[in-house]
Each structure stands twice: as C-alpha cells, then as structure tokens.
C-alpha positions in Angstrom: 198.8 182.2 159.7 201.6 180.1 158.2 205.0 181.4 157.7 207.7 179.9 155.3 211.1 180.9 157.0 214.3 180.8 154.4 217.9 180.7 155.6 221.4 180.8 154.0 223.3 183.5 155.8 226.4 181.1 155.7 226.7 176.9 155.2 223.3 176.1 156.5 220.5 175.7 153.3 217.5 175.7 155.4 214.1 175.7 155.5 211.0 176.0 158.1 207.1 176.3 158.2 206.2 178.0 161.2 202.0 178.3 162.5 199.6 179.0 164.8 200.1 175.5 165.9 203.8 175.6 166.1 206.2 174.7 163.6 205.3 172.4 161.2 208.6 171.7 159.7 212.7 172.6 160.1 214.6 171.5 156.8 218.5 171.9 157.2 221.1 171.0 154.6 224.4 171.2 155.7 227.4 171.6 153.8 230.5 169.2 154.7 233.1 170.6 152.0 234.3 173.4 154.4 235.9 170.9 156.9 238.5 170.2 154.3 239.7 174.0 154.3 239.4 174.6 158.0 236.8 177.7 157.4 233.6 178.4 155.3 234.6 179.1 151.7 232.4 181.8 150.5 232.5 180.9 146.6 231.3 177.1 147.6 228.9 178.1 150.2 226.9 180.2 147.5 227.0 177.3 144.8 226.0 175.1 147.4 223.3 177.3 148.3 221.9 176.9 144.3 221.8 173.2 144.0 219.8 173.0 146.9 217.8 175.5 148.1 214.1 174.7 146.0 214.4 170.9 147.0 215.0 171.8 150.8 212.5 174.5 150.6 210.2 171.5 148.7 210.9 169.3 151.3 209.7 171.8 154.2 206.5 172.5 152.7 206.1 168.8 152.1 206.9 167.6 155.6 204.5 171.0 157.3 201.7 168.9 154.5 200.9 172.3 152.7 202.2 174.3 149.2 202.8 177.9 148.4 199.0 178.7 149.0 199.0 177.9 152.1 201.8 180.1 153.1 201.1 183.9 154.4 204.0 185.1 154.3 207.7 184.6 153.3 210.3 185.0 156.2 214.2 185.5 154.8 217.5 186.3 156.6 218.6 189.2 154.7 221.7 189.7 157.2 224.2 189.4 158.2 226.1 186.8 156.7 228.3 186.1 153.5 227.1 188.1 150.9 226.7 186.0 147.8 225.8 183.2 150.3 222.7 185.7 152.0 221.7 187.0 147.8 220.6 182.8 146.8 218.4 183.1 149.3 217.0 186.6 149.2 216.5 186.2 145.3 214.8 182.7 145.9 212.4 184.5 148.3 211.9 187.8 146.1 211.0 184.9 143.6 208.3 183.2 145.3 207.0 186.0 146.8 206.1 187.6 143.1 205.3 183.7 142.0 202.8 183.5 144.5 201.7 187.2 145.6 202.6 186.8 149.1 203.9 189.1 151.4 207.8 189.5 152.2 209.6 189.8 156.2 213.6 190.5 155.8 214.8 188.6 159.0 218.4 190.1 160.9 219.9 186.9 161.7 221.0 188.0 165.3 217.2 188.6 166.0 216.3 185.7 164.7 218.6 183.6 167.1 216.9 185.6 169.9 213.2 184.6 169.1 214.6 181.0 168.1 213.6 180.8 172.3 210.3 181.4 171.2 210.1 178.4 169.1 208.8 176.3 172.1 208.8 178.6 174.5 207.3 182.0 175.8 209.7 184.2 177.7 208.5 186.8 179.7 209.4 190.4 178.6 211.3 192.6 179.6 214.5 190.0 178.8 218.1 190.6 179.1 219.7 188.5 175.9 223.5 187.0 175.2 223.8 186.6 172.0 226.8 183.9 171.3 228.1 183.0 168.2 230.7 182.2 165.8 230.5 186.4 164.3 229.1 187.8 167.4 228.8 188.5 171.2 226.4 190.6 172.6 224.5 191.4 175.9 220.8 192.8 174.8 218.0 194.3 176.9 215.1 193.5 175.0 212.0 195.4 176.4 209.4 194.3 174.0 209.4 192.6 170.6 211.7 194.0 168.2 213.1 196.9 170.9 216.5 196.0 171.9 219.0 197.9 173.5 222.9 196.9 173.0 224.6 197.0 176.7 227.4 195.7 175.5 229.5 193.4 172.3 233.0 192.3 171.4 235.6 194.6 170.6 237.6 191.9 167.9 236.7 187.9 168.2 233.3 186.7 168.7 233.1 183.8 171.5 232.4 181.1 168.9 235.1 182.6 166.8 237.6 182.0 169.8 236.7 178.8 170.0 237.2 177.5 166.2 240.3 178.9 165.9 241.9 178.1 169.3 240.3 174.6 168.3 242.5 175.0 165.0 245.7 175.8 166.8 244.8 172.1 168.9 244.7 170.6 165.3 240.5 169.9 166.1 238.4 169.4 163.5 236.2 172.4 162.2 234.1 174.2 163.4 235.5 173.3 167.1 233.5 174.7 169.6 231.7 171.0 169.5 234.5 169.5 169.8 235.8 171.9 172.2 233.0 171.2 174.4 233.1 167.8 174.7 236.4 167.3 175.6 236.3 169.9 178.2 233.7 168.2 179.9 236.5 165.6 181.1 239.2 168.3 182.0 239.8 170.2 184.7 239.4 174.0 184.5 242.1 175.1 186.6 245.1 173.6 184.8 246.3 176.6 182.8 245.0 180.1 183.7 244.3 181.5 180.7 243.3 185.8 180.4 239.6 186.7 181.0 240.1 189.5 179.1 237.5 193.0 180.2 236.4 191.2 183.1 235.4 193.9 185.4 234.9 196.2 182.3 231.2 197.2 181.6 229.5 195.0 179.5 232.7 195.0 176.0 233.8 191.8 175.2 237.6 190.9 173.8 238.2 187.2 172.8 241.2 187.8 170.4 244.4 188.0 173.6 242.3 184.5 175.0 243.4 183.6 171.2 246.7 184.6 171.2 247.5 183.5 174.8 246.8 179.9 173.9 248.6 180.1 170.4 251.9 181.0 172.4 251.0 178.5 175.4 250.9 175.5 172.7 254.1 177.0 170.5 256.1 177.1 174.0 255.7 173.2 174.2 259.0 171.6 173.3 258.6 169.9 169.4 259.6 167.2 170.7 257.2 166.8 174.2 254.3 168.7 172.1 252.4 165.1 171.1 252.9 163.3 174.3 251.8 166.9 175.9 248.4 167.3 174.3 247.6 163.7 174.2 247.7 164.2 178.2 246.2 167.1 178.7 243.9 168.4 175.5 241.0 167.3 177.8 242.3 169.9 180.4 243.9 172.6 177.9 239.9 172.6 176.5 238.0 173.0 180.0 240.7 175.5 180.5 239.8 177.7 177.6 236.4 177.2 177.8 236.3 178.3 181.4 237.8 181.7 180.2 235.6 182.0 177.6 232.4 180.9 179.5 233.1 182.5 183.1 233.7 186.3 181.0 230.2 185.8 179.4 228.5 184.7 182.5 229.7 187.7 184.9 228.7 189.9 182.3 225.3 188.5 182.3 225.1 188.8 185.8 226.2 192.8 185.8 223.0 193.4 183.6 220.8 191.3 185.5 221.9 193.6 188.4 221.8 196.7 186.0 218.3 196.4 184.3 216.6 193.8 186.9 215.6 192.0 184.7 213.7 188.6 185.7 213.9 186.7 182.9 217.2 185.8 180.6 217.7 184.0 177.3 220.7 182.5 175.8 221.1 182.5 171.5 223.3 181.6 168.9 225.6 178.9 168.3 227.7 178.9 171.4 224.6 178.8 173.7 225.0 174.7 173.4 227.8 174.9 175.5 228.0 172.9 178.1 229.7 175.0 180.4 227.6 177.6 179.8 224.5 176.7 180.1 226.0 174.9 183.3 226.8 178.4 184.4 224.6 180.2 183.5 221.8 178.3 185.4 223.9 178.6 188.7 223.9 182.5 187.9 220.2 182.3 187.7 219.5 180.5 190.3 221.9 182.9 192.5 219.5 186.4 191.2 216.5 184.4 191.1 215.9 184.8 187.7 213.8 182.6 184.2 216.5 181.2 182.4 215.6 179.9 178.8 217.6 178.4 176.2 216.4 176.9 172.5 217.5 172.9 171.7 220.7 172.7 170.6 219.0 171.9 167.1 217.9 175.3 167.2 221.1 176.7 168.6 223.2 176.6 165.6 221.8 178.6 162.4 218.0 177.0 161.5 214.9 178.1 159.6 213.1 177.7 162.1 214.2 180.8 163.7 213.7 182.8 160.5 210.0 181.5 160.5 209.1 182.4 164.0 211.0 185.7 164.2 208.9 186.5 160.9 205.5 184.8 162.3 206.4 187.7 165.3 206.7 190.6 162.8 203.9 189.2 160.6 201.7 189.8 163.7 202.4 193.0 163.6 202.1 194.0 159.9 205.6 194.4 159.6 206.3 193.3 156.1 209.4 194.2 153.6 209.5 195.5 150.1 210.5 193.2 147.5 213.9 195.7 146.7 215.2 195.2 149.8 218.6 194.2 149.8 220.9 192.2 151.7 223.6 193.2 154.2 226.7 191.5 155.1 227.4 193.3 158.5 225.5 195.1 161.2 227.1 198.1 160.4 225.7 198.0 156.8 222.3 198.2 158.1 220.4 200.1 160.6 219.0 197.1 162.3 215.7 195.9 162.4 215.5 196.6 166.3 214.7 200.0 165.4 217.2 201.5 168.8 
C-alpha cells in the first residue's frame, strides 16, 4: 500500500509518500516571507500554497520513484489550520483523487503529529500523548489507534505560542522557539522566576500570564540599561522562560503517567524539539520507568510525512473520506476524527 500524504494547514507546502517499506519521500517547501511581518500572513500563505503545491507534490512522487498509479490512497490535513491555507490543499487532493480514482483520508493535523512517532518507530499502546505546538497544548491518553481521550489542554496560549511571542518581546527572530532554545541552552534557569501558571491544577494549561510576566519584566528595565541588560543576560532571560514553560508540561506529564499508568509516552508537535524538554522529559521517564518516544526534529515541526503515515494507519483500516468533505479551521469546528 502506498499512501501520498498532502500538507498545507499553515506555511509548510509539503509532500510525503509513505509504504509498506517506510516512507519513500518527505517534500517540504517552506515559506520565508513571514519573517518579515513577525507572524504567518494568511493571504500570502494561501498564494504561496498555489505556486507550489503540484511541483512539491511532483517532486515527492519523483524522489519515492513512482506516479499517481502507484498511489492507494490520498492522505490530506483537512484541519485545523488557516482556512484558505488548509482549502489549496484539500481542493488539490479532491482533484487528484477524481483524476485518478483513488480513494480519499481527511487527516486532523493534531493526530497526525501524534502518529508522526510512528514514522520510525512503533510505540506500544496504550500511550499517554503531549501534544506541543505553536496553536495547541494537550495531554492525550490514546488507548488504541484513533481513540483518544483529552486529560487536559490550554485554557489561552499554546506552549509554542508562548514562545514566539515572548521571543518577539526579546526582539528574536520569528518563529522563536528555535531561537529560544538555543540560547537557553547557555543560560541559567534560575535567574528570573518567572509564573508556572496551573501547576498543581489537573491536567489545564495557561501560557498567556508566563506571556505577560515577561513583557512587564523586560518593559521594567531602564531605556537606558535595557541594551547592555539583554546583551548580558538574554542567554539566561531564555533558559528562564523556557524552564517555566517546560517544567509545567513535564509535571503534567508525570500526573497522567501516575493517573492512567501508562508505560509508554510520546511527545508531538513543534515544541517537542526542545531541548529542555526532551531533556526533561527523559529524566521524568526514567523516574516512572516508562518508553519515552519522540519523532526527528525534521518531523517535529509540520511535515507530510505525518499526513502519509497517520493516513497509511486509517487506510489499514478502511477508513476513507468522501470527496465533499470540508475543511475546518479549529477543533471546535469539527467533531474530531478521534471519535471520543
């Protein structure tokens, strides 16, 4: 079975070929125009979507060495995501998949970052999941294919979200979180206590008071001494932040190890190539005695090849999509694939 996974939820055109051997092929075109505003533009992350989606889709089948009758089936993130951004791709799919009679799989985007650990690996079921990205933060308990449970998400700011725009207020290039991470991995994590917001709180998140405690920390700096400051100390002001962000996440993962025992634990989405947290979370697995698995970072950040393996998975199963299904821009648009 061959599988052609399509993605474009946001400013990632990519595309994958995913097989019984593996994956054959993990196209990504990135788009380097939002830098210059600071945040994804949704207007130029559709058009760029257009102009380039048939030669990176081209250029996956080329490098997996098949064509469109090779492929079984057509894998595409329907959601969530920017809308006009998430309807290129959906249409390209709908397109191909009349073209060339094959079958269609409508991908949620959070599930795919989940079986994007299944890419090279084969975690154990049942898994306890944290999903960390730029849009969301979620603790899952996944107790087979396609059945998860939602212990707990964020109330306001995703993780990945915190990090960009605490990265903006630090005058870091966008996104941040890489940036972030690498300066904090010179810094020292107890210079500035910054809030851990919820800590002893179930499994809810809150990033947005981290936010706005390190907006007024920065804007209490003399003018004057505020250059000089951060020159000193952005390595530290970084491990800081990410210690609050990162040491939240972690307990939390450790409260539903204790809660669903669990043995095995993934980490998804973007944030997941932290440093610090995959640096902390291993400790926390080694302490419950616990499978820890993580993707690559390439297949951290939004990929293809997660749309082709999560739709190889449902594709094993016969679960295929109708060619009017339509997009959805948030998970509360939907009811999600997980089928709760």
């Amino acid at each position: 079975m061959n599988i052609l996974g399509i993605e474009s939820s946001c400013d990632e055109t990519a595309a994958a070929v995913y097989s019984d051997a593996g994956l054959k092929s993990n196209i990504i075109a990135s788009q380097n125009i939002h830098a210059n505003f600071g945040g994804v533009v949704p207007e130029l992350a559709s058009r760029a979507h257009q102009q380039t989606i048939w030669l990176t889709v081209k250029q996956a089948l080329e490098e997996s060495d098949m064509s469109m009758d090779d492929i079984d089936a057509i894998a595409v993130t329907r959601g969530p995501g920017l809308m006009g951004a998430l309807l290129v791709g959906l249409s390209f799919a709908k397109g191909l998949s009349i073209s060339y009679n094959k079958p269609l799989i409508g991908v949620n985007h959070i599930d795919a970052h989940v079986y994007a650990n299944f890419i090279e690996q084969q975690p154990d079921f049942p898994f306890i999941g944290l999903v960390v990205s730029g849009g969301h933060t979620q603790i899952i308990y996944v107790e087979e294919p396609f059945k998860h449970q939602i212990l707990g998400q964020t109330r306001d700011d995703a993780a990945g979200e915190a990090f960009d725009k605490i990265g903006k207020i630090l005058n870091l290039p966008y996104p941040a979180g890489p940036h972030i991470d690498k300066l904090a991995q010179k810094g020292d994590i107890h210079f500035h206590k910054f809030p851990q917001a919820l800590l002893h709180d179930g499994f809810e998140f809150s990033f947005s008071g981290l936010k706005t405690s390190a907006l007024y920390y920065i804007n209490d700096i003399p003018e004057e001494e505020k250059e000089a400051f951060l020159g000193d100390h952005l390595n530290d002001i970084s491990a800081s932040v990410s210690h609050a962000i990162t040491e939240v996440l972690v307990r939390k993962l450790g409260k539903a190890i204790k809660k669903t025992r669990a043995q095995t634990v993934i980490l998804a989405g973007g944030v997941s190539a932290n440093t610090m947290l995959r640096n902390k979370a291993q400790e926390m697995a080694l302490k419950y005695k616990v499978k820890l698995h993580y993707p690559r970072l390439i297949y951290c950040t939004d990929n293809a090849a997660m749309i082709a393996v999560t739709g190889y998975l449902k594709a094993q199963r016969e679960d295929f999509d109708d060619i009017r299904m339509k997009p959805f821009a948030s998970l509360s648009d939907i009811t999600i694939s997980n089928k709760q």
